[in-house]
C-alpha positions in Angstrom: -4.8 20.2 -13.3 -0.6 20.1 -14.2 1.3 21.5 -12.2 3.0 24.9 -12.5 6.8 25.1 -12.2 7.1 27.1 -9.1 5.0 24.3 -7.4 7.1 21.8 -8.6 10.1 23.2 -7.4 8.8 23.6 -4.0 8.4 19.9 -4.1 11.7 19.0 -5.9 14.0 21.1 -3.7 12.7 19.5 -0.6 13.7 16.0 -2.0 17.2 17.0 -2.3 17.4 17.9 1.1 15.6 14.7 2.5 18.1 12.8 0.3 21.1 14.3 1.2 20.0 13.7 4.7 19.4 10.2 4.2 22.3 9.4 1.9 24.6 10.8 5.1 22.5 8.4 7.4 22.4 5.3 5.2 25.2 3.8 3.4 24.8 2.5 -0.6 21.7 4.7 -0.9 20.9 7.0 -4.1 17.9 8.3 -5.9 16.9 6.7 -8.9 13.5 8.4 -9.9 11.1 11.3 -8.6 7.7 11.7 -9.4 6.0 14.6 -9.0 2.2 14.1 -9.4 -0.9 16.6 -8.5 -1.9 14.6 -5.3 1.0 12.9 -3.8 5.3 13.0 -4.8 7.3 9.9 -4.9 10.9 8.7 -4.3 12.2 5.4 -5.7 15.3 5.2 -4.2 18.2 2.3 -4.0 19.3 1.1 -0.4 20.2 -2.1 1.4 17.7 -1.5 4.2 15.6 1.2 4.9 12.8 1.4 7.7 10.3 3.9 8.7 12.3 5.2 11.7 14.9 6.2 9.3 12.7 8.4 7.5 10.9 9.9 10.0 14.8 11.2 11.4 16.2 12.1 8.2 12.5 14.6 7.4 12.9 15.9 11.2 16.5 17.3 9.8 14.8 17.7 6.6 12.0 20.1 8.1 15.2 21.7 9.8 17.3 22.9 7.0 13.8 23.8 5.5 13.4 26.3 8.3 17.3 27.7 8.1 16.5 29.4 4.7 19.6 28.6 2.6 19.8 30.3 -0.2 20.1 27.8 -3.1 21.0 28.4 -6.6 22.5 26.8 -10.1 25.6 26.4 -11.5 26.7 24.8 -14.9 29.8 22.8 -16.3 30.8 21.2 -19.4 31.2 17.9 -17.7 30.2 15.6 -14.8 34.1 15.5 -14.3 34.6 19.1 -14.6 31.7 19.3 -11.6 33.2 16.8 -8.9 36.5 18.8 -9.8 35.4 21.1 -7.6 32.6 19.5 -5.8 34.2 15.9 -5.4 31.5 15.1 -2.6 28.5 15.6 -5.5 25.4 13.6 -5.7 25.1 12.8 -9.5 23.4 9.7 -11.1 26.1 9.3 -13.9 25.0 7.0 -15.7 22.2 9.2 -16.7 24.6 12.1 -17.7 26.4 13.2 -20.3 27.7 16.5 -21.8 26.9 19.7 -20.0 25.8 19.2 -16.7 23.6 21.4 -14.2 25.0 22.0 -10.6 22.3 22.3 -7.7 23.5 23.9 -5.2 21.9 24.3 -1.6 24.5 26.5 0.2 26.4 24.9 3.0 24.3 21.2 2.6 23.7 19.5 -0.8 25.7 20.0 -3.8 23.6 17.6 -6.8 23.2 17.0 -10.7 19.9 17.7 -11.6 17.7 19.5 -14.8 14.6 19.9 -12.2 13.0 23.4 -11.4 14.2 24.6 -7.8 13.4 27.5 -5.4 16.0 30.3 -4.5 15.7 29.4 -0.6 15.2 26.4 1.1 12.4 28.6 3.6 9.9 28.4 0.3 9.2 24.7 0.8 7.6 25.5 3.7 7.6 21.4 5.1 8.2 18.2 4.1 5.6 15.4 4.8 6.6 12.0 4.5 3.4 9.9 4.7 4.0 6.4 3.2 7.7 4.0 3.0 7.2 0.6 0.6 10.0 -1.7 -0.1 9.5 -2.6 -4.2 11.4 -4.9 -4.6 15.2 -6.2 -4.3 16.7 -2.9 -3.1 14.5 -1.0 -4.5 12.2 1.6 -2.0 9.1 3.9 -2.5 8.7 6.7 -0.2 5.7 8.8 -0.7 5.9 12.4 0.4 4.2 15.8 0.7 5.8 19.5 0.5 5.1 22.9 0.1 1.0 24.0 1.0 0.1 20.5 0.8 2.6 18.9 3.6 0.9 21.2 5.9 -2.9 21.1 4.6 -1.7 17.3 5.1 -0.5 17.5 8.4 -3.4 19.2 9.8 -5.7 16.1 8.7 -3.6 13.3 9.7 -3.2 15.4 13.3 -6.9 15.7 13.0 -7.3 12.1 12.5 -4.8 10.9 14.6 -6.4 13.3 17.9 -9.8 11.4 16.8 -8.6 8.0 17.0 -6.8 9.4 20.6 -10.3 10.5 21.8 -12.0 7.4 20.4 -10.2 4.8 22.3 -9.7 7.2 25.4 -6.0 7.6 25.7 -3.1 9.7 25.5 0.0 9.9 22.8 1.9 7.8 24.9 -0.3 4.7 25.5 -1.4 4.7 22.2 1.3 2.2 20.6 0.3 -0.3 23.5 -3.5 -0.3 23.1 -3.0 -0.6 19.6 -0.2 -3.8 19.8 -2.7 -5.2 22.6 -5.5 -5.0 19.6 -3.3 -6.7 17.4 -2.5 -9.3 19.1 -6.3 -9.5 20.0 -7.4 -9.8 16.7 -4.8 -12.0 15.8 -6.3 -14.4 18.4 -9.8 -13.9 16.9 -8.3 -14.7 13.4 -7.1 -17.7 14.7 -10.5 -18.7 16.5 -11.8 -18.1 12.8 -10.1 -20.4 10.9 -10.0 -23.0 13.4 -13.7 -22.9 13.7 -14.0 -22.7 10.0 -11.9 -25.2 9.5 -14.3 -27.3 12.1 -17.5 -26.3 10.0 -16.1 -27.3 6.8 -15.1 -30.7 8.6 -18.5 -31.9 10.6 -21.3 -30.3 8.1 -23.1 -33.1 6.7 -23.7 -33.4 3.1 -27.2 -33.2 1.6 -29.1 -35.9 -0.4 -30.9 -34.4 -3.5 -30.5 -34.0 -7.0 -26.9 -34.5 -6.1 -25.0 -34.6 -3.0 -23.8 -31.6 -1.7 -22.2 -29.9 0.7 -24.2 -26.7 1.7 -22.6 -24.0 4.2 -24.2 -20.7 4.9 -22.5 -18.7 7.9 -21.2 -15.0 8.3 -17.6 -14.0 8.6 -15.5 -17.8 7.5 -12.1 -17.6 6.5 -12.9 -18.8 3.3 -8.9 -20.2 2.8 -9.5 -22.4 5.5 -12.9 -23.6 4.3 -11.2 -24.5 1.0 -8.3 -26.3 1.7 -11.2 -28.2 3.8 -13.6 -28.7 0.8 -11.2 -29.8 -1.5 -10.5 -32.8 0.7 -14.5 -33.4 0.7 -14.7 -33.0 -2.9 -14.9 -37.1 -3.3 -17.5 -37.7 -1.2 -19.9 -34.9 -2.5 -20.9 -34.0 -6.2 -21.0 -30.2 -5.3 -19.6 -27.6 -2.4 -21.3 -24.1 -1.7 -20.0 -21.7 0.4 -21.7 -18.5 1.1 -20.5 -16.5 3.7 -20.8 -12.4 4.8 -18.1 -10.7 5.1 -19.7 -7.8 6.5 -20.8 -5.8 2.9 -21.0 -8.5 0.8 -21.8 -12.3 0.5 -18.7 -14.1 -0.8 -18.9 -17.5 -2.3 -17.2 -21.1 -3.4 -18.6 -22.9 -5.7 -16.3 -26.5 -6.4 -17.1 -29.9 -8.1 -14.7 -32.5 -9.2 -18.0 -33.9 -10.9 -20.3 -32.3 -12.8 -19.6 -29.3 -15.1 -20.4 -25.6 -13.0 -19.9 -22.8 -15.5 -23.6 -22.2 -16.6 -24.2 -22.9 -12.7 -21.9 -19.9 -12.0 -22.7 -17.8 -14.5 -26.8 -17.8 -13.6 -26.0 -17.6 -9.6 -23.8 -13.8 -10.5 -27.1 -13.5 -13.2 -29.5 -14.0 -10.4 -28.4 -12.9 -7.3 -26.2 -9.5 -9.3 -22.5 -11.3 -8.3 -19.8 -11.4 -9.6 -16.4 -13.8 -9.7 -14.5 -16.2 -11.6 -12.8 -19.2 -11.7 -12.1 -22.5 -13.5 -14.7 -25.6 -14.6 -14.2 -27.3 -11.1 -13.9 -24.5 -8.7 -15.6 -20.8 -8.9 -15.4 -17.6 -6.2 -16.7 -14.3 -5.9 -19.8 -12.3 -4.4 -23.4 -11.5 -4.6 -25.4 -9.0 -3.1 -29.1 -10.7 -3.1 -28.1 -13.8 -0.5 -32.0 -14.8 -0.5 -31.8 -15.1 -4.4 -28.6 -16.4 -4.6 -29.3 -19.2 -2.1 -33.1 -20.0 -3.6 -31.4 -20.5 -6.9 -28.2 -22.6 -6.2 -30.9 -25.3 -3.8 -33.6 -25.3 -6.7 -30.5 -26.6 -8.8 -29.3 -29.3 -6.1 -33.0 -30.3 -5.3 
């Protein structure tokens, strides 16, 4: 499915309003590209700094002007130069313009360069939804967006989601931000506890005696980092390291030697045990679903 014109004005007008807005909040920021895409719109945008707060303000006045029904309509001049004649305040990315040039006017707000479809009154794009803010790179800035039908079909299901999430951990709007910074530092504890009993795991496990020595670890939930900055420090006393460890769908593995040769090794265990993964001839990661085949077949090869 494209999209039809009229839709994509709905979604392009409400840009230019959330710009303008944040251009007047945030110095040294400008638009440099807008996608318009069936599922979701995007901004790349230059700025020094932005943050979330700072676009959660700019689409509250956003969702105002929005609401005011200002009429907007087009105008057309030879030149860029004959346009900031009389609008010397204009948002225009020049470099990008030459010859004619068409005026966008949204009466009493935003005066722009732009070639994009646009509605007659700002009331016809009904909301604007930001719902995502990623820093690119350099001074470059993603914000993803919603307007039109969609912003409030949108709405609706994050509210939905966000009421559920209320009701699931039994408090109100206001408590919610503490519960949730209490569980973060919570599980940040617990990841901590993980890799320093990893860590201790990969440290005291005794190697085995067989067709080669080898280090064999089987537990659920490791930080697998931790266990291999470990192993690779064991790899001289042992002729092979395995690692399998759930991760709560799916049994991850290391495989490392600084010894023998572990492709065909790797390649039958994904075979076997229907894995997959990659790596180099000493050291090989990824996952298998059949643990109890996976596990027979890498012990038959060290026994």
């Amino acid at each position: 499915m494209t999209l039809d014109e009229y839709e994509i004005a709905r979604r392009h007008t409400a840009e230019h309003i959330f710009m303008k807005t944040l251009v007047d909040m945030l110095e040294n920021t400008r638009v440099v590209k807008v996608v318009h895409e069936e599922d979701i719109n995007k901004i790349i945008l230059e700025s020094d700094l932005i943050e979330w707060n700072d676009v959660v303000k700019a689409s509250i006045k956003t969702n105002e002007v929005i609401q005011e029904g200002r009429d907007v309509y087009i105008e057309y001049y030879d030149s860029i130069e004959e346009a900031k004649r009389k609008y010397p305040g204009i948002r225009a990315y020049e470099a990008r313009i030459s010859g004619e040039v068409r005026v966008v006017v949204i009466n009493g707000y935003d005066i722009s360069a732009c070639k994009m479809p646009h509605v007659s009154n700002t009331r016809e794009c009904i909301m604007f939804l930001p719902v995502n803010l990623t820093k690119v790179k350099g001074r470059l800035y993603e914000v993803e967006y919603y307007a039109g039908s969609q912003a409030i079909h949108n709405a609706v299901k994050y509210i939905g989601r966000f009421i559920e999430i209320l009701r699931k951990f039994n408090v109100d709007y206001d408590k919610i931000n503490k519960v949730l910074d209490n569980m973060n530092r919570e599980l940040s504890s617990l990841k901590r506890s993980i890799k320093e009993l990893s860590e201790y795991i990969a440290k005291n496990t005794p190697y085995i005696d067989g067709k080669y020595r080898y280090l064999y670890l089987e537990y659920p939930y490791l930080d697998l980092d931790a266990v291999g900055r470990v192993l690779s420090k064991r790899l001289d006393e042992v002729d092979v390291g395995i690692v399998f460890s759930y991760d709560g769908e799916k049994y991850r593995f290391i495989l490392a030697s600084s010894k023998i040769e572990l492709e065909d090794i790797f390649k039958n265990l994904i075979n076997v045990a229907d894995g997959r993964g990659g790596g180099r001839r000493d050291w090989y990661m990824g996952y298998i679903k059949d643990i109890e085949k996976g596990k027979n077949f890498i012990l038959d090869q060290m026994e």
